[in-house]
C-alpha positions, 0 to 999 in steps of 0.5 A: 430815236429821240436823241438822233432827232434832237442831234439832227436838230443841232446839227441842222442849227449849227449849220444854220447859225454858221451859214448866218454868221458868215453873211456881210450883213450879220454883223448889222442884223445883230446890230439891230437885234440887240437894239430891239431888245434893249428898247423892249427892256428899257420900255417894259417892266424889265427896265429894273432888271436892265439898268441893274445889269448894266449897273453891276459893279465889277472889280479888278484888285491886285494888291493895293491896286484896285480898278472898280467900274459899273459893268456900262464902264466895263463896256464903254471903256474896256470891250471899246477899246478892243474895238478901237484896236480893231479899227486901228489894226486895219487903218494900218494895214490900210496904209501900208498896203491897203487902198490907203497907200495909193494916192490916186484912189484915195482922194475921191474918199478922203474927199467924200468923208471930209465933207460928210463930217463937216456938213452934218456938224454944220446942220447940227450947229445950226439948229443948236448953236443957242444952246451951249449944253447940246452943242457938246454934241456937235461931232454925233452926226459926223460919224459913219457906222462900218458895219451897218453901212456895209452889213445895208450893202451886202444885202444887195448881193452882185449886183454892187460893184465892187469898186463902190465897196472899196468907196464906201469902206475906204471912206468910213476907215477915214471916217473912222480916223477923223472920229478918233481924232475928234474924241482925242482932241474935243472930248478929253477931260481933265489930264493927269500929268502922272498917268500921261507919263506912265502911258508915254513910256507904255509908248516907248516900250511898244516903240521899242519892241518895234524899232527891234522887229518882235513879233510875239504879240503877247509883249504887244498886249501885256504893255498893252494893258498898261498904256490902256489903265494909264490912259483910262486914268489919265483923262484922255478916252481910254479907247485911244489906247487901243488906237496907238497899240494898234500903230505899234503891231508889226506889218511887213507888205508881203509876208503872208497872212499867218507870219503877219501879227497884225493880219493875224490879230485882224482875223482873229478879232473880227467875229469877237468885235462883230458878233460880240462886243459891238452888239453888246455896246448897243445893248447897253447904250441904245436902251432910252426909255421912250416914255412921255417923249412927245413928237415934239421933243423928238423933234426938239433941235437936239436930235432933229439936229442929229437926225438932219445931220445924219440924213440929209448933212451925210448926203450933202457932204459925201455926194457933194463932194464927190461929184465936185472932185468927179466933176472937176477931176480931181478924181475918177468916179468908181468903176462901174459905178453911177452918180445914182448909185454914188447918191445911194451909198452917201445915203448909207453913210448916214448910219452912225449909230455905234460911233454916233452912240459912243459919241454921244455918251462922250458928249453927256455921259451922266452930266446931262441925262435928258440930253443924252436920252435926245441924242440916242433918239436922234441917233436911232431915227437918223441911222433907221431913215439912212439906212432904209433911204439908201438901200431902196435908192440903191435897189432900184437904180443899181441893175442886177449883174449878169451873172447873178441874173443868169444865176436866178433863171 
């Protein structure tokens, strides 16, 4: 009796935990958990246990060759990376065949996230422009969180038009591209001539592979691997690495899922990246002590110029420019959609966490730990207000669909 019991009770877990981690929103919500629970380590007496794991060293020697790294490194340059590949396998997918290769749907987005990169940089510079240490940190409110923003959306069921999906996830893949582009220029450090050369010909090789239509993706992966330590040591991010693989993995439009790597390599990485790595990251990133942060310091320019950025610049920048592109038409407004619900969805693209995040240890890292301390503030105050602001808004300006109204009677 007590083991069928005790059976029954996995089972009815398992099934519960599936039925979770197959919802829109988990990936947030787990976002969120491990949030909380890095504040609570960090806030308690556990603050020993949790810098001590995050500071375990961790090493890699074959030979003469040896990688040695603190486990928060291992994350922060090794699991992003994945992550970034992630990001790069679908900004292409996008492009060849996704909503990135029609030209007419994509200029109300790549409007809207132009602009919500620039006004919230503007506000931020204003706020810190006397202050050359913290302006490093110019670009944390640009960035727009897919997973939040999308896990806040799907909380709202049917009753979010579809098109308005497509808005806010083209838009944050944009996002995604500016950011990449902004840490490969601004946030690049010292570069060593040897180590670019190795990962110029870890290039060429994927290039190569390419060019000769392989479609086995270990190839793919093990230069992979190459270009990634050549990058890491090179001075540039090592995440880029992930980027420029990722342009490298073989789509053909048309083939069916299973006979396409990089569709292949897209499914199979999602639930590692959402339930895993980008959790992990937040554990490890998001853990500030708040000890002795008055309101004063809270609001110091530095995180109100992150947390303003992210508020009110987002708003400014993605509803201001579309209802400058919608009202001038230059684009059409999505289908279905309303001004109200277009002023919702700016909203939740004020959600930066882990791009703002990750950013943020770009701008300070270990140089300025008090700076970087002010930044995760302004990034968890700014994320929480967007992501509360913008689903209220929605709730109560988007009308159920009929189905799902039909559905509740």
């Amino acid at each position: 009796m007590p083991v069928q019991f005790v059976a029954r009770a996995g089972e009815r877990i398992a099934g519960a935990l599936g039925d979770f981690l197959r919802l829109e929103s988990a990936g947030g919500i787990l976002l969120m958990i491990a949030t909380a629970i890095a504040l609570v380590f960090a806030n308690t007496g556990a603050e020993g246990l949790y810098q001590a794991f995050l500071g375990t060293p961790v090493e890699i020697r074959i030979g003469a060759f040896m990688l040695g790294k603190p486990l928060i490194l291992w994350i922060n340059d090794g699991l992003m990376a994945v992550f970034f590949f992630l990001v790069g396998l679908e900004i292409k997918r996008e492009v060849m065949e996704g909503e990135l290769s029609n030209r007419s749907q994509l200029v109300l987005p790549a409007l809207a996230a132009a602009g919500g990169m620039a006004a919230p940089a503007a506000i931020f510079w204003f706020l810190n422009r006397h202050d050359p240490v913290a302006l490093q940190g110019w670009a944390i409110p640009a960035a727009t969180d897919i997973a939040f923003a999308l896990g806040v959306l799907a909380l709202l069921g049917s009753r979010v038009p579809q098109s308005l999906k497509v808005f806010l996830l083209t838009l944050a893949i944009l996002d995604d591209l500016g950011a990449i582009i902004i840490i490969a220029i601004f946030y690049t450090e010292n570069l060593s001539v040897a180590s670019l050369a190795v990962a110029g010909g870890a290039l060429v090789v994927l290039a190569i592979l390419n060019a000769r239509h392989v479609t086995a993706v270990p190839p793919y992966i093990l230069v992979g691997l190459v270009l990634w330590v050549a990058v890491l040591k090179s001075g540039v991010h090592a995440t880029l690495a992930g980027v420029a693989l990722a342009l490298f993995i073989p789509i053909r439009p048309g083939e069916e899922d299973g006979k396409s790597p990089l569709r292949s390599l897209e499914h199979d990485l999602h639930p590692p990246v959402a339930f895993v790595i980008l959790p992990l990251f937040a554990f490890a990133n998001a853990g500030v002590s708040l000890a002795g942060i008055s309101m004063q310091q809270a609001l110091a320019p530095l995180p109100l110029g992150i947390a303003l950025g992210l508020v009110a610049g987002k708003v400014i920048g993605v509803f201001g420019m579309s209802a400058l592109a919608i009202g001038s038409g230059m684009a059409r407004k999505p289908e279905g959609a309303t001004f109200a619900s277009l002023l919702g969805v700016s909203m939740l693209c004020g959600i930066g966490f882990t791009m703002s995040l990750f950013i943020a240890n770009l701008a300070f890292g270990g140089d300025a730990p008090q700076q970087a301390v002010s930044a995760v503030i302004g990034v968890l105050i700014g994320s929480a207000f967007a992501a509360v602001l913008g689903f209220l808004l929605l709730r109560f300006t988007l009308a159920p669909r009929a189905d799902s109204a039909r559905a509740g009677r």
